[in-house]
C-alpha positions, -999 to 999 in steps of 0.1 A, spaced: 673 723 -601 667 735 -637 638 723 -651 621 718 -617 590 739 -618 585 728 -657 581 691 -645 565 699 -618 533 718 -636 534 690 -661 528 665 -635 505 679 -614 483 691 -646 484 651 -652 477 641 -618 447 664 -620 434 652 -650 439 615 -653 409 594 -648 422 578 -619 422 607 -597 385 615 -606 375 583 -597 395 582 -557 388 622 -558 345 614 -563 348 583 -538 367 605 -512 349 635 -520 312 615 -517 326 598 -483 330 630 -471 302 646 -478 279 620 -467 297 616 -433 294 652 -429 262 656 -430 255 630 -408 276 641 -384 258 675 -387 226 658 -379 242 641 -350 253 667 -334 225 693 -341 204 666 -326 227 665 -293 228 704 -291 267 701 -287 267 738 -299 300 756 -286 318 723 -273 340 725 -303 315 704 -323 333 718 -356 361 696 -344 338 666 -338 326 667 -379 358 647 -385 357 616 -359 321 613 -351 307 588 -379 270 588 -397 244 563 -397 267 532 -386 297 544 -411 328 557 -395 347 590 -396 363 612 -420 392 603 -400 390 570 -408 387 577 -444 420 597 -440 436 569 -423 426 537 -446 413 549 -479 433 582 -489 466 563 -486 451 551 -520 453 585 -529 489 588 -521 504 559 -540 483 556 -574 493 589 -589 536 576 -582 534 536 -583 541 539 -624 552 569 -627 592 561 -631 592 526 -645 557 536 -671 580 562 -685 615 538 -687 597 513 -704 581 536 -729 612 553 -738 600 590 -728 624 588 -698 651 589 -718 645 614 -739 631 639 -708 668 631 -694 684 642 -730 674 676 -725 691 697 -701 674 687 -669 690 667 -642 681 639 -626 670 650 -595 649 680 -606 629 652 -622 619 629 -593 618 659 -566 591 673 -592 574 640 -597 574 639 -558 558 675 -549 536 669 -571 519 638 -557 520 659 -524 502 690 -542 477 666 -558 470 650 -523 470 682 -503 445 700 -531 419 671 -526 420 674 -483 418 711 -487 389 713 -508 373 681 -491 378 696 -454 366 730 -464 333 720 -479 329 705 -443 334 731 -426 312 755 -448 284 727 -448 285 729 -412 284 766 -410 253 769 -429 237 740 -411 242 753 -378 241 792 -386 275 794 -366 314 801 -373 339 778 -355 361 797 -328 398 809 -335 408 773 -316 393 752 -337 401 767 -370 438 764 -357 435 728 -347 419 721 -381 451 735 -399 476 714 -376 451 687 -385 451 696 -422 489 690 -424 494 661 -404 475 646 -430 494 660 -460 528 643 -442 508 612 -435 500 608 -469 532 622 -480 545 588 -467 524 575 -497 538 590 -521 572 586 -514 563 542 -512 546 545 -549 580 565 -560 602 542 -540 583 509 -560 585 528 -591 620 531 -588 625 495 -577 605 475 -594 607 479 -639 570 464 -641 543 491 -631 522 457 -623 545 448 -600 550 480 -583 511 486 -579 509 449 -561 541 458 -537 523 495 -529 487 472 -520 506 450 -501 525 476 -479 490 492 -475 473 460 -464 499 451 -440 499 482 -420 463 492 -429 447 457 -408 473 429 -407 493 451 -382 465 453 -359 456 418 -366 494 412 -351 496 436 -324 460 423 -306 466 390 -300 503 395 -283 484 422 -265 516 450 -275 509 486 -281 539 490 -288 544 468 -316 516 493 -333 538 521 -329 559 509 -360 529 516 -385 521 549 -400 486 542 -394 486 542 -360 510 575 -355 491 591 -372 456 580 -357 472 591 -325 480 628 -336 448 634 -355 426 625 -323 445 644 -300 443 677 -322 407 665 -327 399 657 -296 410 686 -272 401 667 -236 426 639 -244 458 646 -227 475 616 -223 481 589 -246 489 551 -246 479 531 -213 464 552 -186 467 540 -152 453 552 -115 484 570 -108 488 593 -142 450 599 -138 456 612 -97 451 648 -94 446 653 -133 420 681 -140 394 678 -169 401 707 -188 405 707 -224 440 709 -235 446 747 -255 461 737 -290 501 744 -280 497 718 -256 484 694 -277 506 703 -304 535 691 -277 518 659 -265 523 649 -301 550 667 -314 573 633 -313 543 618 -336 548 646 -361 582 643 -363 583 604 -369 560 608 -394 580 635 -412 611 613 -409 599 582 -424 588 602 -454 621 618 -455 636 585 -454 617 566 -478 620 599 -504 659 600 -499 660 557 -508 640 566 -536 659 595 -547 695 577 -537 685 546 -560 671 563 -593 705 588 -590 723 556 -597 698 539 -618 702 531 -652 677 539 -674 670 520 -708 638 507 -722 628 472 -717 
């Protein structure tokens, strides 16, 4: 792994600086910020004080515009992807591949780097974005959220980074793939489109949950609500029967942690998966200009 680190704080420095993120880091950052306070208003105005309405910031939208979750879900994907789409192919085609590889640093120190570091870029803009939040909220409402929802924040905070983490690993894979970083950007949209609305544009018609279950999307709206949203404790159809004899108690955060432990884990495994294509496919890549 020599050279790992090196790349690394290379890539991340240029994540952090190239115009690109600015512009999806003020959209996201503006989104959020506007939703927040909002929901602050929302809920100050309902007196939801206590009912862990720090929770509530992130699916409760503002003024007819929908959640921070939903941001999350359909517009930081394009955070994900932008900052890996080009970043393989951009550097064959220049030459500067090449000559990174002449040096003595292996082949897989380079794309692990070029991989963390679109997960460090992605996790830095949900930390910061989250936190402000939270501290608008706390001066708004002259109140500190409880030791429950701080921890279901976290868990929240980190099925995001492996949701997006998904991202990433799709811009490497089409960076790897594809030699044009046109090409690449359009196969990244595309993937994002099709999971992002045609999915569910499939799925309502037949009238199958299930088929819903094979988009990132989806899992990962299903996790985020439930840590979210601690009186949900059963998910997909509910019928009579699995509602019989069910108490209304809010669910503590280990419980909730299990009802969607299986949703964590797919989502960890398909970015495992799409990574290791990636990672198998430039190993055997060759690389020359074009």
């Amino acid at each position: 792994m020599v050279g790992t680190r090196e790349i690394f704080i290379k890539e991340l420095a240029d994540n952090l600086g190239s115009k690109r993120f600015w512009l999806l880091f003020f959209i996201i950052y503006a989104l959020g910020i506007f939703m927040t306070y909002g929901a602050v208003q929302n809920l100050g105005l309902q007196r939801t004080l206590g009912e862990n309405v720090f929770l509530q910031l992130f699916v409760i939208g503002a003024q007819g515009l929908p959640s921070f979750l939903w941001v999350v879900i359909y517009i930081a994907p394009l955070l994900g992807f932008i900052f890996t789409f080009d970043t393989i192919n951009r550097e064959i085609s220049s030459g500067t591949l090449g000559n990174v590889l002449s040096q003595p640093v292996h082949r897989d120190s380079l794309i692990n780097a070029k991989f963390l570091a679109g997960v460090a870029t992605i996790a830095i803009t949900l930390v910061g974005v989250i936190f402000i939040e939270v501290g608008f909220a706390i001066r708004a409402w002259s109140t500190l959220p409880t030791l429950e929802e701080i921890g279901r924040i976290l868990v929240f905070l980190l099925i995001s980074v492996v949701y997006l983490s998904i991202w990433v690993a799709l811009g490497l894979l089409f960076s790897v793939i594809f030699r044009r970083e046109g090409t690449s950007a359009l196969a990244s949209v595309a993937v994002w489109l099709f999971f992002s609305f045609f999915m569910y544009m499939i799925a309502s018609p037949l009238k199958n949950l299930t088929l819903l279950y094979f988009s990132p999307n989806y899992i990962f709206l299903e996790a985020a609500y439930v840590m979210l949203s601690p009186t949900v404790r059963i998910l997909g159809p509910v019928s009579i029967e699995k509602l019989y004899g069910m108490v209304a108690n809010p669910l503590p955060l280990d419980q909730s942690l299990l009802l969607v432990w299986s949703h964590i884990t797919a989502l960890v495994a398909v970015t495992f998966i799409i990574f290791a294509i990636s990672y198998v496919k430039f190993m055997r890549q060759e690389i020359r200009a074009i």
